[in-house]
Biopython code that builds the backbone (N, CA, C, O; Angstrom):
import numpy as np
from Bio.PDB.StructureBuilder import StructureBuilder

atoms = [
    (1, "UNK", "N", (-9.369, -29.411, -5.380)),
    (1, "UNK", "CA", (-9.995, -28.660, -6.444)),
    (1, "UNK", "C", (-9.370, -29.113, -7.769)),
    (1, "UNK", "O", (-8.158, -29.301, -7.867)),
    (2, "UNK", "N", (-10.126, -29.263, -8.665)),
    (2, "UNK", "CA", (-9.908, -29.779, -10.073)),
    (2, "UNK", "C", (-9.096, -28.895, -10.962)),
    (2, "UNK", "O", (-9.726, -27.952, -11.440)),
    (3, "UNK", "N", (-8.327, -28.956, -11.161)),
    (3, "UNK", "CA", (-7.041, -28.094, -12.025)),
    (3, "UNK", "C", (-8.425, -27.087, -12.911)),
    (3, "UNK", "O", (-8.778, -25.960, -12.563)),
    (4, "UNK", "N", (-8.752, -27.537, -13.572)),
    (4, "UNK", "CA", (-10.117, -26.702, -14.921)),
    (4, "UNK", "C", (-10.557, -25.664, -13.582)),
    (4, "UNK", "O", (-10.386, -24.445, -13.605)),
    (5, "UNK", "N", (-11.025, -26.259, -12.679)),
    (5, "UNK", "CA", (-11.889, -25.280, -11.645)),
    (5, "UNK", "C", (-10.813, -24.024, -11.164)),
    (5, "UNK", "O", (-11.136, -22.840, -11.070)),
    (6, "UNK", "N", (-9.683, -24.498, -10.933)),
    (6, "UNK", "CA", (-8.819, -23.787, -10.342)),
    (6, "UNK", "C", (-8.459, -22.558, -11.445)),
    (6, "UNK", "O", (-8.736, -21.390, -11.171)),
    (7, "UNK", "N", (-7.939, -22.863, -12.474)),
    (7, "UNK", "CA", (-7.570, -22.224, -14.068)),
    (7, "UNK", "C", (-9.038, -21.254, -14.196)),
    (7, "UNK", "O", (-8.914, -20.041, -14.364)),
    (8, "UNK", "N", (-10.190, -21.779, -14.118)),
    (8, "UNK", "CA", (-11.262, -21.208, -14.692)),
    (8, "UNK", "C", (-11.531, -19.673, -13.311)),
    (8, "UNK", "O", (-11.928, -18.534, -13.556)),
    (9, "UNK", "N", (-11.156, -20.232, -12.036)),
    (9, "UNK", "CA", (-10.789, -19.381, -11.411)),
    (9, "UNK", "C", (-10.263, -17.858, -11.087)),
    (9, "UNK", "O", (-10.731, -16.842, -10.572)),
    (10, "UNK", "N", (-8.747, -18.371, -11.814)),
    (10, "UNK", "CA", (-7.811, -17.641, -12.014)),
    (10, "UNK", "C", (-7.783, -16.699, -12.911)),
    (10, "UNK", "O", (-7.231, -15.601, -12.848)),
    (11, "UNK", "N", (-8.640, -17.347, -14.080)),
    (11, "UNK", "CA", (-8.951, -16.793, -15.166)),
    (11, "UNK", "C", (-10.426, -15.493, -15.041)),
    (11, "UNK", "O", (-10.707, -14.697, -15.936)),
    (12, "UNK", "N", (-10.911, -15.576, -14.142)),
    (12, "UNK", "CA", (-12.024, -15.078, -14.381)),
    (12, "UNK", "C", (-12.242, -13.484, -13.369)),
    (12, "UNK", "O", (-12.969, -12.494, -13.443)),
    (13, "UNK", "N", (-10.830, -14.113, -12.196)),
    (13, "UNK", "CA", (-10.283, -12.988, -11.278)),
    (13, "UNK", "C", (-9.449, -12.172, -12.082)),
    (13, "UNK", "O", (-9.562, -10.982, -11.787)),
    (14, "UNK", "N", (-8.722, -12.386, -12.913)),
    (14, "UNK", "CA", (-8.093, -12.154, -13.675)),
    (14, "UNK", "C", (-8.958, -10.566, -15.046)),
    (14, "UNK", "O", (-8.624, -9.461, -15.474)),
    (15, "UNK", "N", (-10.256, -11.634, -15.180)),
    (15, "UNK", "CA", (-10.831, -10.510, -16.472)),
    (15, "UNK", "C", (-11.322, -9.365, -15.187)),
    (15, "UNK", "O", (-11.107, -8.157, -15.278)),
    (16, "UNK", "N", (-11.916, -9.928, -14.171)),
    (16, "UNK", "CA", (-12.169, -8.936, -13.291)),
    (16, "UNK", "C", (-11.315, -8.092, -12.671)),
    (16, "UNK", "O", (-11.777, -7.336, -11.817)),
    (17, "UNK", "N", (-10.052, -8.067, -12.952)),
    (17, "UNK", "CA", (-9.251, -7.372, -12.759)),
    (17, "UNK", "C", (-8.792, -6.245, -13.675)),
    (17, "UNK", "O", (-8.414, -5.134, -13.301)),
    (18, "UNK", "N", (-8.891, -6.756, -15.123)),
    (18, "UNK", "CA", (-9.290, -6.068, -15.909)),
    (18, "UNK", "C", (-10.205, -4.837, -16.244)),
    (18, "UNK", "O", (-9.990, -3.738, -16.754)),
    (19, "UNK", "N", (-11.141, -5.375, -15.823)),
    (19, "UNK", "CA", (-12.419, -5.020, -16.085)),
    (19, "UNK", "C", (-12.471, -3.549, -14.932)),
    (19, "UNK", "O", (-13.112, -2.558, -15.282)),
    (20, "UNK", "N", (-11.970, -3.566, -14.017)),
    (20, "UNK", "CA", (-11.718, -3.051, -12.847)),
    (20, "UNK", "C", (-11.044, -1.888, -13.306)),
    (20, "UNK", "O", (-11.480, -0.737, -13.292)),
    (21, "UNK", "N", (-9.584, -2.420, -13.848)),
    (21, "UNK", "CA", (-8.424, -0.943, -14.204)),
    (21, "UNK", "C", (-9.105, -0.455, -15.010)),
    (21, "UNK", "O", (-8.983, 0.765, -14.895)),
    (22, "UNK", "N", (-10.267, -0.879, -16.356)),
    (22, "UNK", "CA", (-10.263, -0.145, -17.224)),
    (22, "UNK", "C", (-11.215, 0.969, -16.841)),
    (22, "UNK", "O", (-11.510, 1.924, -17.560)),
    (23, "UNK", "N", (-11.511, 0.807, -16.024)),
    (23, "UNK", "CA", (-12.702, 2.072, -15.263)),
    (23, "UNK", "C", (-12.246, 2.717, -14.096)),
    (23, "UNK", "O", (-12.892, 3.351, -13.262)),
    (24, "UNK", "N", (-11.161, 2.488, -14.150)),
    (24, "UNK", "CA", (-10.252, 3.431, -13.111)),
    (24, "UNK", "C", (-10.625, 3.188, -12.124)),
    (24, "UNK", "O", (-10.882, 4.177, -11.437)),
    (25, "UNK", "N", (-10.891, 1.709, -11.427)),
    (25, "UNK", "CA", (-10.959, 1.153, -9.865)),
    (25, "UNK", "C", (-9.608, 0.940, -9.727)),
    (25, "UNK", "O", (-8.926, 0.864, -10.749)),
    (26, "UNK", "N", (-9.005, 0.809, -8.440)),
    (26, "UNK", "CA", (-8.360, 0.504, -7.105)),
    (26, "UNK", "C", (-8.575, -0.802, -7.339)),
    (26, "UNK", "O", (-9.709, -1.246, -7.517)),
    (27, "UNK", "N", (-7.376, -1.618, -7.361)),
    (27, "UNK", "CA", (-7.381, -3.002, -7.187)),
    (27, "UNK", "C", (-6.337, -3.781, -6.227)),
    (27, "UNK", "O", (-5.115, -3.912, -6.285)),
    (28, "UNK", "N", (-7.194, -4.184, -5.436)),
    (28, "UNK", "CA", (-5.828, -4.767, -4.772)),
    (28, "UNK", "C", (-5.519, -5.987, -4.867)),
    (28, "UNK", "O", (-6.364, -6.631, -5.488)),
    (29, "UNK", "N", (-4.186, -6.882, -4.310)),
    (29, "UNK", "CA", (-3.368, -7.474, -4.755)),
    (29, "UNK", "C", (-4.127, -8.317, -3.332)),
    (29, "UNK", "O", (-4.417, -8.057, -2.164)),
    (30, "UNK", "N", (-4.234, -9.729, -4.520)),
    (30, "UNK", "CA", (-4.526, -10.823, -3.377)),
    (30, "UNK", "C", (-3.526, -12.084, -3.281)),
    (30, "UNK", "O", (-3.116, -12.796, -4.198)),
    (31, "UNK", "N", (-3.197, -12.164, -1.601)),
    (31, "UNK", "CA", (-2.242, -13.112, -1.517)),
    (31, "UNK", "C", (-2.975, -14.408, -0.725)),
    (31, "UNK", "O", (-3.845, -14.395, 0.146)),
    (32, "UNK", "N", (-2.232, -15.603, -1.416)),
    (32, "UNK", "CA", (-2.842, -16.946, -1.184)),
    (32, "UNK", "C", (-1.559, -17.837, -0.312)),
    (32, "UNK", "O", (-0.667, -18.477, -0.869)),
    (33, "UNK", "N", (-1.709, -17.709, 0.931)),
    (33, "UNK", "CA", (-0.761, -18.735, 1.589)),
    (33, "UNK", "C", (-0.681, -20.127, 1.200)),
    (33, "UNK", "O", (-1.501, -20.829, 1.792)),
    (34, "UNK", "N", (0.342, -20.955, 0.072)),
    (34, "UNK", "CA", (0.556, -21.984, -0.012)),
    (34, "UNK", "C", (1.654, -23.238, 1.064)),
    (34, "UNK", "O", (2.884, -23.203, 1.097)),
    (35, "UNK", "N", (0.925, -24.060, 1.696)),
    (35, "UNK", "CA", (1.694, -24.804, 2.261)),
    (35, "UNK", "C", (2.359, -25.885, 1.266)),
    (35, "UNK", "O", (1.680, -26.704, 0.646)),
    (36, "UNK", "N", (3.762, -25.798, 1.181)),
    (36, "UNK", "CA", (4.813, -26.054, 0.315)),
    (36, "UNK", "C", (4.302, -27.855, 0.601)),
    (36, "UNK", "O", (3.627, -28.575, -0.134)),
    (37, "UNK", "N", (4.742, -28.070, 1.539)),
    (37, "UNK", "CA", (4.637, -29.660, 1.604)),
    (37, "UNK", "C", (3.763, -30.562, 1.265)),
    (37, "UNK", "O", (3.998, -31.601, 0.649)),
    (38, "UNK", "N", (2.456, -30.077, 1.771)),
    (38, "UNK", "CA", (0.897, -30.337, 0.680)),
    (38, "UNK", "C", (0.861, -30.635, -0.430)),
    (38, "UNK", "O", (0.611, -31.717, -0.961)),
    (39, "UNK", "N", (1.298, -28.966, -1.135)),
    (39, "UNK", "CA", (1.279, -28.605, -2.263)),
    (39, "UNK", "C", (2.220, -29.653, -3.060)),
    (39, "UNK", "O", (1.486, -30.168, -3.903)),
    (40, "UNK", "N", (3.293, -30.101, -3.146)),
    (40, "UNK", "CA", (4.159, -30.582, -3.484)),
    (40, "UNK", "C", (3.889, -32.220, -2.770)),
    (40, "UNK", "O", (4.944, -32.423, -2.168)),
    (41, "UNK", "N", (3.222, -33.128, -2.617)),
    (41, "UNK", "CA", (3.107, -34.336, -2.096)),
    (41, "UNK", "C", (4.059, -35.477, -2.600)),
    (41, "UNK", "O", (4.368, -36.516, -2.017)),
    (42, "UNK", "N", (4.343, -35.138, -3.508)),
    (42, "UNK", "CA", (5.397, -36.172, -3.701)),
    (42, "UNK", "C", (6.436, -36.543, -3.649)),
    (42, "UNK", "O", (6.873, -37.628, -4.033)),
    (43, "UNK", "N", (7.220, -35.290, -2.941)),
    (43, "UNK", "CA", (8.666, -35.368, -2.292)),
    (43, "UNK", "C", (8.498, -34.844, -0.973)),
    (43, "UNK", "O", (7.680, -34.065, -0.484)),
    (44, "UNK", "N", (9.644, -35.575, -0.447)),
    (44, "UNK", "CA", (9.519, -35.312, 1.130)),
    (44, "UNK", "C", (10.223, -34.392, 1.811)),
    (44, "UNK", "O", (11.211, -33.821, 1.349)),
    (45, "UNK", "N", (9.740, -34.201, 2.967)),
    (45, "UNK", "CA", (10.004, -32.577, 3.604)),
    (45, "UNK", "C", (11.459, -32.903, 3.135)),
    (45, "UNK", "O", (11.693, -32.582, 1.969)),
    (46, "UNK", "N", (12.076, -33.254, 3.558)),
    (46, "UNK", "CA", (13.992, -33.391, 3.557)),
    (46, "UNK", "C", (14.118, -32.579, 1.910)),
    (46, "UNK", "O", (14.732, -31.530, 1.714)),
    (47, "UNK", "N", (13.370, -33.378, 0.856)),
    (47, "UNK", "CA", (14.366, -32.926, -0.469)),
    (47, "UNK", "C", (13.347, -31.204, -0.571)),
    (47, "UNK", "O", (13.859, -30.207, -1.079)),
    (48, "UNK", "N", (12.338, -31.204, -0.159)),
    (48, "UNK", "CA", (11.731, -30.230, -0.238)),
    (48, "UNK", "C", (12.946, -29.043, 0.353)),
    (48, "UNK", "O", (13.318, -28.145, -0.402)),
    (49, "UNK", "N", (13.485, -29.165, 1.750)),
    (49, "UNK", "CA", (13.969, -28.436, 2.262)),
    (49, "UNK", "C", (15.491, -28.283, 1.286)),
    (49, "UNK", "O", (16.020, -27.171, 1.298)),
    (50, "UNK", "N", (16.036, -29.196, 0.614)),
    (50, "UNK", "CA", (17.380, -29.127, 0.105)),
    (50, "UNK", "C", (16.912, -28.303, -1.281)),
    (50, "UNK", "O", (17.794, -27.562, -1.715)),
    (51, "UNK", "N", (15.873, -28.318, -1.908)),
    (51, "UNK", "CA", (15.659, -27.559, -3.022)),
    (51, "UNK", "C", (15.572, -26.245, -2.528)),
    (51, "UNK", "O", (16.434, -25.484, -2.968)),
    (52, "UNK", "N", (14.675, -25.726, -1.646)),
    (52, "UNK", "CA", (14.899, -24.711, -1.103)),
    (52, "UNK", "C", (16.273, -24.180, -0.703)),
    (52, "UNK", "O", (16.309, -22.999, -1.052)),
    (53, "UNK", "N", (16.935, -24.388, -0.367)),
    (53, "UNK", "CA", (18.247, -24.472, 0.281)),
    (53, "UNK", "C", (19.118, -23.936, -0.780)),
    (53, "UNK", "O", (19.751, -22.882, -0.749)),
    (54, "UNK", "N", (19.053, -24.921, -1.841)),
    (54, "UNK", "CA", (19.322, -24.276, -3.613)),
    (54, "UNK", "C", (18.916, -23.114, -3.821)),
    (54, "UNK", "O", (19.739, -22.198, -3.815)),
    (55, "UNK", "N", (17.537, -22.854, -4.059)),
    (55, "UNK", "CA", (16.924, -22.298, -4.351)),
    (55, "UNK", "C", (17.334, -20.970, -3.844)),
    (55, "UNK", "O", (17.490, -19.985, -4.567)),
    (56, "UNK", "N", (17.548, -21.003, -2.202)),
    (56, "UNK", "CA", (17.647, -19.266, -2.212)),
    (56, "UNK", "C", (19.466, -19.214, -2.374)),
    (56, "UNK", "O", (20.124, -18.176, -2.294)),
    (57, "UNK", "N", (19.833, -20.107, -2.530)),
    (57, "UNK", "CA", (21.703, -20.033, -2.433)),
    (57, "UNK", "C", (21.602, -19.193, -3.809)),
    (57, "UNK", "O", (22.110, -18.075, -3.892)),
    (58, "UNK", "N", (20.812, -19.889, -5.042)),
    (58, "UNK", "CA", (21.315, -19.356, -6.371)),
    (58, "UNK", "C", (20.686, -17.835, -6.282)),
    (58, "UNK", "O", (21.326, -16.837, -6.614)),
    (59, "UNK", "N", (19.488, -17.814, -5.840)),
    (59, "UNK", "CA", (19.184, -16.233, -6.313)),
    (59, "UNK", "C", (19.857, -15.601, -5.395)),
    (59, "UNK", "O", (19.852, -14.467, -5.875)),
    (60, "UNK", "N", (20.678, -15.495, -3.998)),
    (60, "UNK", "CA", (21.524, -14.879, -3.399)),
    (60, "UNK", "C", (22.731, -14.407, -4.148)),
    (60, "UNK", "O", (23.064, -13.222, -4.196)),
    (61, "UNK", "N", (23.384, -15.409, -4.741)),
    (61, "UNK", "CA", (24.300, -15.094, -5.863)),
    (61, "UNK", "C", (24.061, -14.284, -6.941)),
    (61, "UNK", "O", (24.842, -13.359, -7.165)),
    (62, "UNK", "N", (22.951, -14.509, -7.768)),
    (62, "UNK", "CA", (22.127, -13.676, -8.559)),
    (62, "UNK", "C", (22.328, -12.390, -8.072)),
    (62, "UNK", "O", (23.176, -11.581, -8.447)),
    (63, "UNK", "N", (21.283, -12.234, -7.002)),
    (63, "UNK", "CA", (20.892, -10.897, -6.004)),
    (63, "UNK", "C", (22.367, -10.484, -5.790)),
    (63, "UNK", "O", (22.258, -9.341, -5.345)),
    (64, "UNK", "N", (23.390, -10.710, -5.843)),
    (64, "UNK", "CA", (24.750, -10.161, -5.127)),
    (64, "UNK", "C", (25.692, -9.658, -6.513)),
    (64, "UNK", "O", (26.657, -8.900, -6.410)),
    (65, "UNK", "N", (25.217, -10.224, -7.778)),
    (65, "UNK", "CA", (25.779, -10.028, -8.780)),
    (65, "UNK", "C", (25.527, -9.348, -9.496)),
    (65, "UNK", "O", (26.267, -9.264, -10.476)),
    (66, "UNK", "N", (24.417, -8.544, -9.408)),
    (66, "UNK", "CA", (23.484, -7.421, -9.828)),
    (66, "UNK", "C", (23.823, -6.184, -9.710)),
    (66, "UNK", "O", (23.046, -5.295, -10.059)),
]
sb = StructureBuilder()
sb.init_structure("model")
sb.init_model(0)
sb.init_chain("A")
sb.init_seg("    ")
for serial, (resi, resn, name, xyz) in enumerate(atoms, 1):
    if name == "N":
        sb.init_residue(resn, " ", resi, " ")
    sb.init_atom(name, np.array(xyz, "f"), 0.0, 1.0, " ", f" {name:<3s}", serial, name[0])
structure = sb.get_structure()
């Protein structure tokens, strides 16, 4: 999908979401399963997994320092 298509998307779920609270609808929260490795094609599972690895080390620290 074309980045514009995707944005124009996002954008338009978005006013409809809007559009929704301001009339006092119920909105619920939509979740989109991203596969990391796909998504990310240009590094490979290995550094994928070591960023991750980072990734939750620092906000653990964060999360513990709070």
């Amino acid at each position: 999908m074309p980045a514009d298509e995707e944005l124009s998307g996002v954008l338009s779920r978005r006013q409809a979401i809007n559009e929704a609270l301001d009339e006092g609808k119920d909105v619920r929260p939509k979740f989109k399963v991203v596969n990391v490795y796909t998504e990310f094609s240009e590094f490979t599972r290995k550094q994928i997994k070591e960023y991750e690895k980072t990734f939750n080390s620092v906000l653990f620290r964060r999360w513990r320092v709070s």
